[in-house]
Steps between C-alpha positions, in 0.01 A plus 500: 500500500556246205740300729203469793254375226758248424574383851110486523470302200790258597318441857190465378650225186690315801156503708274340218843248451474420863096447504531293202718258668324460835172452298688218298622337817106546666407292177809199543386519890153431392537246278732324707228513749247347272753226387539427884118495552452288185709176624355183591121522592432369893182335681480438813273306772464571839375167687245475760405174723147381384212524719333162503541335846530167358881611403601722795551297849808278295624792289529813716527801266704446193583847305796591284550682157524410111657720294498398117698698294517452088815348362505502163220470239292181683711463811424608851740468768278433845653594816300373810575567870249339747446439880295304735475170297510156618861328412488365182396516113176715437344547155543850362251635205335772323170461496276675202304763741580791724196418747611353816219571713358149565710426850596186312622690208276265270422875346849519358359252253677164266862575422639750232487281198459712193598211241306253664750210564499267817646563816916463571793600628648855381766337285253266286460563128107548532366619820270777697661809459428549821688146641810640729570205627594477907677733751658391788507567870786449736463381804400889634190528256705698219530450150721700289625470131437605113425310197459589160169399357483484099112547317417864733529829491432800701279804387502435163146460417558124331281216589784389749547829677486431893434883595139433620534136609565372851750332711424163717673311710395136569500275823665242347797384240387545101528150364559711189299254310174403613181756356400744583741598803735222571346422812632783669181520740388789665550901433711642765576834383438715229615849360394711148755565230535863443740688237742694647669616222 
């Protein structure tokens, strides 16, 4: 009888042991997890051709994707894939609303310029925050790339967070001088930054 209670006790010790370890595993699992889920925040913006008439005879439907994803503390690497354009150099902006339902996109409002400077080109000491600069199309209508953008950031509540903004893409080249848009003409297409993660 004594030995059975200790072959009970012994199973029972080697039971708890066992427990004890998977529930110490379940909590390095999970916080691996929430590492994982914590890495750098992402935004994205689907892009839609504008309405307005005026812009769609010459332009057929240009669409793509933006994805900006934080890199480091007031970086943002922007990845862009985009079809339908016209050959060529298009200016490329975030613009300070998420309203784009004027077919003209005129709703989508000025650029995204927090700090107030004049407009440029993405690499200029003092610019929009919102001045990307150009993409540009091959010869098929598709523009492809990344850049990394400095003066942004993605979901993090600052006066330069994108998350909320929009993305437009111009008819023309972006001088990347001349206020308030570089002469970049017309808004072709436009698409809403959300936060993915």
């Amino acid at each position: 009888m004594n030995r059975s209670w200790k072959h009970v006790a012994l199973s029972t010790a080697a039971a708890l042991a066992l427990l004890a370890g998977c529930d110490s595993m379940k909590h390095k699992d999970s916080d691996a997890q929430k590492m994982d889920a914590s890495g750098d925040k992402t935004a994205t913006a689907t892009l839609k051709t504008a309405e307005a008439a005026s812009t769609r005879p010459a332009w057929g439907k240009p669409t793509g994707t933006v994805t900006f994803t934080q890199s480091g503390e007031d970086k943002v690497k922007v990845a862009y894939d985009l079809k339908g354009l016209t050959p060529g150099k298009h200016g490329f902006h975030i613009h300070d609303k998420a309203d784009l339902s004027a077919p003209d996109l005129s709703s989508a409002g000025p650029h995204f310029n927090p700090t107030k400077h004049k407009h440029a080109g993405p690499d200029a000491p003092e610019r929009h925050a919102g001045d990307l600069g150009n993409v540009e199309a091959d010869s098929s209508g598709n523009a492809k790339g990344t850049e990394t953008v400095e003066g942004i950031t993605v979901g993090s509540g600052a006066a330069n967070d994108i998350v909320g903004k929009s993305v437009i893409l111009h008819e023309k080249a972006d001088d990347l001088k001349t206020d308030p848009s570089g002469n970049s003409g017309g808004r072709v297409a436009g698409g809403v930054i959300e936060q993915k993660k």
